[in-house]
TIVO-2410 file (N, C-alpha, C; in nm, 3 decimals):
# residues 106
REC num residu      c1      c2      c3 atome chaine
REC   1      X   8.102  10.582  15.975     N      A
REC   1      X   8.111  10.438  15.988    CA      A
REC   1      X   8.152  10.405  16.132     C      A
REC   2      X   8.065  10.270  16.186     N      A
REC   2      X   8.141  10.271  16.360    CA      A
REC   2      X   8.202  10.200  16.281     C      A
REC   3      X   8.362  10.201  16.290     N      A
REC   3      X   8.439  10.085  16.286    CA      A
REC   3      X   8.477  10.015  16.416     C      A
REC   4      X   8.464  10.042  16.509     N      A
REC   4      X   8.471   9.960  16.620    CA      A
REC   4      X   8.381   9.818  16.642     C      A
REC   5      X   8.232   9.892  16.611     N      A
REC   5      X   8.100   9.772  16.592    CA      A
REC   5      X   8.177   9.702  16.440     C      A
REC   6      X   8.199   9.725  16.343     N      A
REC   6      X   8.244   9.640  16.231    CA      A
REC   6      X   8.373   9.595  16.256     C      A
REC   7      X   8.468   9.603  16.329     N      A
REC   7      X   8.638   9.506  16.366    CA      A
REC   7      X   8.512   9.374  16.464     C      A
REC   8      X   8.459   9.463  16.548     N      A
REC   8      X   8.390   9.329  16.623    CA      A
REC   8      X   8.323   9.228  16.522     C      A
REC   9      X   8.233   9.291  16.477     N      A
REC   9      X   8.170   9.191  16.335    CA      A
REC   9      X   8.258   9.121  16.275     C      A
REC  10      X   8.341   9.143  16.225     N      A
REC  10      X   8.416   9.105  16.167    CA      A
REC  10      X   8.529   8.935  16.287     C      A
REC  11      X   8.581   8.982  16.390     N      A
REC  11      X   8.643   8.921  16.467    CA      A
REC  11      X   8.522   8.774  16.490     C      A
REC  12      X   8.406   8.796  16.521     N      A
REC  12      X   8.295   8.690  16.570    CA      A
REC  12      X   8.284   8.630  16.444     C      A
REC  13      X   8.322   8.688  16.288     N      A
REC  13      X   8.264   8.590  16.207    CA      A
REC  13      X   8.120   8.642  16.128     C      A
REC  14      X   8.034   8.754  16.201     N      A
REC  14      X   7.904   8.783  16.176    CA      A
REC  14      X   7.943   8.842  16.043     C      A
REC  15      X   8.039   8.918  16.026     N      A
REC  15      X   8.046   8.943  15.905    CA      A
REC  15      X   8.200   8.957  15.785     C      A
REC  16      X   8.187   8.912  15.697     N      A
REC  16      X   8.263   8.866  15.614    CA      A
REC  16      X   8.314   9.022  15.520     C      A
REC  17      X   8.470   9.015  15.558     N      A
REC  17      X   8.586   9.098  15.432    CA      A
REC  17      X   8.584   9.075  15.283     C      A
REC  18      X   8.561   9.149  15.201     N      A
REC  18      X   8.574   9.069  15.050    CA      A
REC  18      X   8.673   9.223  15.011     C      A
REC  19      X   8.722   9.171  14.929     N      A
REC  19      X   8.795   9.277  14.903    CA      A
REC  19      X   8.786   9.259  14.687     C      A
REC  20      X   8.756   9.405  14.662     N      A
REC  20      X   8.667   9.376  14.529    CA      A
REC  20      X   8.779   9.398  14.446     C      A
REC  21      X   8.719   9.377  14.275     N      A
REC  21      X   8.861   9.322  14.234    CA      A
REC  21      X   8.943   9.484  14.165     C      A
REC  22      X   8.889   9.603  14.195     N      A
REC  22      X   8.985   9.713  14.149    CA      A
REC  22      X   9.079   9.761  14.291     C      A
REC  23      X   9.027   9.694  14.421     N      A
REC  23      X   9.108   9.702  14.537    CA      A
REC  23      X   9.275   9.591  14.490     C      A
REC  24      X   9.209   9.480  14.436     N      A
REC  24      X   9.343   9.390  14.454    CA      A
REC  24      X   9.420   9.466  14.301     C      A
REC  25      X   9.398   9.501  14.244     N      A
REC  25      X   9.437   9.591  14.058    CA      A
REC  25      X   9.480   9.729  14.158     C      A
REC  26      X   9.439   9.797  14.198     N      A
REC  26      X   9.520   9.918  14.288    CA      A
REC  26      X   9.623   9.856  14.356     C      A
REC  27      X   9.589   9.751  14.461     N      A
REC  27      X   9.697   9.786  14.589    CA      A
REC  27      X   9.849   9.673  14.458     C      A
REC  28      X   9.800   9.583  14.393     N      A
REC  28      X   9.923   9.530  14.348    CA      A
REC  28      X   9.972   9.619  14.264     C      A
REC  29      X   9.940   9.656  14.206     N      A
REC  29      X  10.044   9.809  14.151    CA      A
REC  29      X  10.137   9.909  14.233     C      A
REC  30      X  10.097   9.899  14.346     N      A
REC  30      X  10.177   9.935  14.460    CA      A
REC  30      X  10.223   9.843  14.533     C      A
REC  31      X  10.210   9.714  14.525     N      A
REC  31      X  10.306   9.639  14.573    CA      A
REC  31      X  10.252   9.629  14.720     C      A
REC  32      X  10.128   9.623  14.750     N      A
REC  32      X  10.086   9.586  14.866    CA      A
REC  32      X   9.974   9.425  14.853     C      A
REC  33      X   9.937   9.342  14.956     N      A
REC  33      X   9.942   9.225  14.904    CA      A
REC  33      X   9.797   9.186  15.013     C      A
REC  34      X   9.739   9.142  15.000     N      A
REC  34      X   9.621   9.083  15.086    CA      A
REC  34      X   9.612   9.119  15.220     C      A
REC  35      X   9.695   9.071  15.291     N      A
REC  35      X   9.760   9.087  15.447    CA      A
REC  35      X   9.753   9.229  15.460     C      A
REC  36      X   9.808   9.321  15.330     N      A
REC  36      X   9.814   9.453  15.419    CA      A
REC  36      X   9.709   9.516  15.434     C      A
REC  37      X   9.600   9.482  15.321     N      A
REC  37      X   9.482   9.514  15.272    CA      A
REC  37      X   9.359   9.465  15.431     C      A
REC  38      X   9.395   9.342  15.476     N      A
REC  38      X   9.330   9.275  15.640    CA      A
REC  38      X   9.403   9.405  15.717     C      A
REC  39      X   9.505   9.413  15.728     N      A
REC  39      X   9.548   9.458  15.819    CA      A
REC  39      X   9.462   9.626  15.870     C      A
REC  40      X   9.483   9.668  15.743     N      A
REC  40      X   9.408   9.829  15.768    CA      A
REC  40      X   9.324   9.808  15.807     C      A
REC  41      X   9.214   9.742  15.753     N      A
REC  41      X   9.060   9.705  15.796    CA      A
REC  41      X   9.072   9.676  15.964     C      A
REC  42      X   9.162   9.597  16.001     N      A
REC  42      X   9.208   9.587  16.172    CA      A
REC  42      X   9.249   9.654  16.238     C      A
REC  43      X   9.313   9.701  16.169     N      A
REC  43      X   9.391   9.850  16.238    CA      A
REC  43      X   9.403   9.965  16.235     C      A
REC  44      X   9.376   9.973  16.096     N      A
REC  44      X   9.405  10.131  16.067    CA      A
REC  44      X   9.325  10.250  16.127     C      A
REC  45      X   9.334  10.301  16.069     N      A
REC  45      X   9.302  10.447  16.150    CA      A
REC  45      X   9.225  10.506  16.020     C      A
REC  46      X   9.072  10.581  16.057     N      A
REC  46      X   9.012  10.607  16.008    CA      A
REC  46      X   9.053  10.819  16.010     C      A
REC  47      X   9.060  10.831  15.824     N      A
REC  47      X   9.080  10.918  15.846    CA      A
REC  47      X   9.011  11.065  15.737     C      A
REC  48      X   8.917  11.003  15.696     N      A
REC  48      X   8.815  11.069  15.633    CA      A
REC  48      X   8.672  10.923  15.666     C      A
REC  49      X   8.555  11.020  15.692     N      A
REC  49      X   8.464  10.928  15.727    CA      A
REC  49      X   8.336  10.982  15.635     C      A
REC  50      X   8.306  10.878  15.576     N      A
REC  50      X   8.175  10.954  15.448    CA      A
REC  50      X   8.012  10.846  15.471     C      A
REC  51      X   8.038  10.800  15.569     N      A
REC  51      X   7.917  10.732  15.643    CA      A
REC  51      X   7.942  10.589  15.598     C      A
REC  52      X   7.895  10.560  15.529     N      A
REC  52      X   7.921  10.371  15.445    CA      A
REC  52      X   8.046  10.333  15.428     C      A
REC  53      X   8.152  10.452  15.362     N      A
REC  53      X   8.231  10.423  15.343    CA      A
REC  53      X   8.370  10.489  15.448     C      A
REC  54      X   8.484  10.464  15.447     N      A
REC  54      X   8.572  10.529  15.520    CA      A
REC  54      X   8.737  10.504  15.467     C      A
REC  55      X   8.803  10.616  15.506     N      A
REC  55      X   8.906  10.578  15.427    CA      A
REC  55      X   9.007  10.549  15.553     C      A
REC  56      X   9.081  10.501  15.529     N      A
REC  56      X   9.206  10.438  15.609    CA      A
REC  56      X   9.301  10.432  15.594     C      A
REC  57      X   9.409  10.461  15.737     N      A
REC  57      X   9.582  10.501  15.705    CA      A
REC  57      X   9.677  10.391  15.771     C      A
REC  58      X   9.733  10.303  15.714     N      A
REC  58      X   9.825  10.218  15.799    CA      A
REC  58      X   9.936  10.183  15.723     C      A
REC  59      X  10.038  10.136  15.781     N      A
REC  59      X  10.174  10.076  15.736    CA      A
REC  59      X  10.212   9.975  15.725     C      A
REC  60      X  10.297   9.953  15.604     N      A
REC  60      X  10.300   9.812  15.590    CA      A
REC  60      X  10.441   9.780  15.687     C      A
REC  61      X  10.404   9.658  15.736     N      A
REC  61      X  10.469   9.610  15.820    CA      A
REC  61      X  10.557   9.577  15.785     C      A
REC  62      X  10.712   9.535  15.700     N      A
REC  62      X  10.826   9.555  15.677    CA      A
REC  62      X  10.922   9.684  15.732     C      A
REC  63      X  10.865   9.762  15.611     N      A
REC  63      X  10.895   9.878  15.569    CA      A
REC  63      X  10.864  10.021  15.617     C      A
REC  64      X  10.766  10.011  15.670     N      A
REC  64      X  10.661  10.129  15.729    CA      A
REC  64      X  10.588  10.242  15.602     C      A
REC  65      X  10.566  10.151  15.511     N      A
REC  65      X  10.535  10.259  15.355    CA      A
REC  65      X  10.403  10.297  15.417     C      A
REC  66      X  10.338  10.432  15.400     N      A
REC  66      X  10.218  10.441  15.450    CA      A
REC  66      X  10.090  10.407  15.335     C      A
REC  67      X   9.991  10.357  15.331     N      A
REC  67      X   9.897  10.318  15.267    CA      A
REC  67      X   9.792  10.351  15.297     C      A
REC  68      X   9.710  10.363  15.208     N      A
REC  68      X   9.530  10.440  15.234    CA      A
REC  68      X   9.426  10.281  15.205     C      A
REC  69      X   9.324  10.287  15.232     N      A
REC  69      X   9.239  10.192  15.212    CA      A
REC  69      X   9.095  10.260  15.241     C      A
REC  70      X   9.028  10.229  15.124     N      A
REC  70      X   8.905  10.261  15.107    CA      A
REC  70      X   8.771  10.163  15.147     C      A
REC  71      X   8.723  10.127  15.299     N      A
REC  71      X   8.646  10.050  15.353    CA      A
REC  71      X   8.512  10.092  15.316     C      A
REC  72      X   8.375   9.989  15.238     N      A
REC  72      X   8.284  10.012  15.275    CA      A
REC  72      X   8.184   9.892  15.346     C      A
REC  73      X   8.102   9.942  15.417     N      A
REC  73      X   8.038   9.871  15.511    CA      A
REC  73      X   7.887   9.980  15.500     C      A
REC  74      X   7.753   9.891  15.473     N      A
REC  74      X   7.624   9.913  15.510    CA      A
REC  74      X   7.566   9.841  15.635     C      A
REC  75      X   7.561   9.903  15.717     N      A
REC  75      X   7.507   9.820  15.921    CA      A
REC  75      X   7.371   9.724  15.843     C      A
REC  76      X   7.377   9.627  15.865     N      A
REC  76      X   7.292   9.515  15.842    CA      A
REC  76      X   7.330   9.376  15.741     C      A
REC  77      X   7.429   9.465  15.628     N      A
REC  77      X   7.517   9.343  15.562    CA      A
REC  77      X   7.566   9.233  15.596     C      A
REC  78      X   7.606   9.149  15.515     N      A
REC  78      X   7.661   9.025  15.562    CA      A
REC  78      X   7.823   9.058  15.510     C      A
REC  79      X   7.883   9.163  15.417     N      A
REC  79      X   8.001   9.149  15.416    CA      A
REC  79      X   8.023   9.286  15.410     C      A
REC  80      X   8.120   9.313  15.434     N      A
REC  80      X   8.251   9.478  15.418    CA      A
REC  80      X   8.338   9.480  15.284     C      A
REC  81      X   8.347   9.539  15.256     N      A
REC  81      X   8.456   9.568  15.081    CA      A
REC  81      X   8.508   9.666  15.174     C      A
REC  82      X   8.636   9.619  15.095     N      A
REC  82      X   8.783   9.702  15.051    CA      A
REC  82      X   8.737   9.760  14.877     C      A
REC  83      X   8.693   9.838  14.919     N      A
REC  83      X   8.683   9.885  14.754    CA      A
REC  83      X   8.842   9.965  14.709     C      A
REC  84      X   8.905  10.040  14.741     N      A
REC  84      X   9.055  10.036  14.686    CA      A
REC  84      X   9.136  10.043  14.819     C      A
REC  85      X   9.303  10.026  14.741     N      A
REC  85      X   9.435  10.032  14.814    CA      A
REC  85      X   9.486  10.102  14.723     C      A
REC  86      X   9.610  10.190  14.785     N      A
REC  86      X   9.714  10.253  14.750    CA      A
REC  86      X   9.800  10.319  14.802     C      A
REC  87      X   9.896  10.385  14.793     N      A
REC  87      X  10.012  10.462  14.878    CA      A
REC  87      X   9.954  10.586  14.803     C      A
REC  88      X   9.984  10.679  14.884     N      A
REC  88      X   9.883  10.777  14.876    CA      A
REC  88      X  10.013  10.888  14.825     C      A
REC  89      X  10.058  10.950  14.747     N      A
REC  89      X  10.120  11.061  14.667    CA      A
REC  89      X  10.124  11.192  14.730     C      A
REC  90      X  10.308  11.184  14.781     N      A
REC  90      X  10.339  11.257  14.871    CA      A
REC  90      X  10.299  11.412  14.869     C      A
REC  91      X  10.293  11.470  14.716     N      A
REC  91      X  10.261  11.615  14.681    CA      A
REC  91      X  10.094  11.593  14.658     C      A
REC  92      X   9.986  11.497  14.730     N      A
REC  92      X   9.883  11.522  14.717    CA      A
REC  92      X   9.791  11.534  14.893     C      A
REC  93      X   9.946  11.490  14.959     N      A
REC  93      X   9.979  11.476  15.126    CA      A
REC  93      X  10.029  11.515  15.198     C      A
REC  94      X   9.993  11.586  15.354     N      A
REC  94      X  10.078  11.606  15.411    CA      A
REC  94      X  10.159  11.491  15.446     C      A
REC  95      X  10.276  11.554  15.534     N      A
REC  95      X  10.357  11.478  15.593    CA      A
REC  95      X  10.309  11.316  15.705     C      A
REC  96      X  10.210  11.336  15.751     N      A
REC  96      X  10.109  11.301  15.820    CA      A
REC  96      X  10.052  11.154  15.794     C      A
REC  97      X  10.020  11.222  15.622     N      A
REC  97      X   9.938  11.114  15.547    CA      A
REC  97      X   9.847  11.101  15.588     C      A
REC  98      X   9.740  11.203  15.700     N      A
REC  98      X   9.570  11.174  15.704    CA      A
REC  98      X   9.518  11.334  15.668     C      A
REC  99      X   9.602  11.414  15.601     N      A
REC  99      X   9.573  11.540  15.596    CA      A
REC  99      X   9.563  11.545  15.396     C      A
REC 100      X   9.473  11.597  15.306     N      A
REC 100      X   9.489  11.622  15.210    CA      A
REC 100      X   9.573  11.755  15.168     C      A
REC 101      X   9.628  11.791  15.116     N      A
REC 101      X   9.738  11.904  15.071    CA      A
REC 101      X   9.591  11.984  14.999     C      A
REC 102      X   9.632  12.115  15.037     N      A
REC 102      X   9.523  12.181  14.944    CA      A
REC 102      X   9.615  12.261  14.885     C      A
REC 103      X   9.522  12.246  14.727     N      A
REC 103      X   9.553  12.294  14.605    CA      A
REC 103      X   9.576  12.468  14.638     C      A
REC 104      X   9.638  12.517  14.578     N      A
REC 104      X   9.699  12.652  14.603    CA      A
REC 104      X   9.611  12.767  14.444     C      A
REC 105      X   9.578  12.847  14.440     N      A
REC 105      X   9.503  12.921  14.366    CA      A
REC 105      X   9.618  12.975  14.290     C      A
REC 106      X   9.597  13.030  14.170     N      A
REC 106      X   9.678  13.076  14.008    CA      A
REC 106      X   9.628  13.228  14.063     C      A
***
């Protein structure tokens, strides 16, 4: 995903944030709220990239809780989804929070 070409899209207006409704059912279960959900999309830091879609690491601004966000974007659309939010589960994370923990073999 360029997210650089889509923050610009996005900043001019060309293209429109919707954020779908198992993003707002995830992130309020964690207690994260619209704003933080804009915010990643602005800021965050891309940290798995799967072409359309991309996932994203930022903090909520109080507190510094770290949060993931799941952006998708197709180049020609008229809008971007937040398809989910969540705080991402420390024994499924490194310390880091852009690293996945790998599972250990029996």
């Amino acid at each position: 995903m360029d997210l650089i070409r889509l923050r610009r899209l996005l900043r001019q207006g060309a293209v429109t944030l919707r954020f779908g409704d198992h993003a707002f059912i995830e992130a309020r279960k964690d207690g994260l709220e619209t704003r933080d959900l804009r915010a990643a999309c602005e800021r965050g830091e891309v940290i798995e990239d799967y072409g359309a879609r991309a996932l994203l690491l930022n903090f909520t601004a109080g507190d510094r809780l770290p949060y993931h966000v799941v952006l998708e974007y197709v180049v020609g659309d008229a809008e971007a989804t937040v398809v989910t939010a969540y705080i991402p589960e420390a024994d499924k994370w490194e310390t880091d929070w852009k690293t996945r923990r790998r599972r250990r073999r029996k």
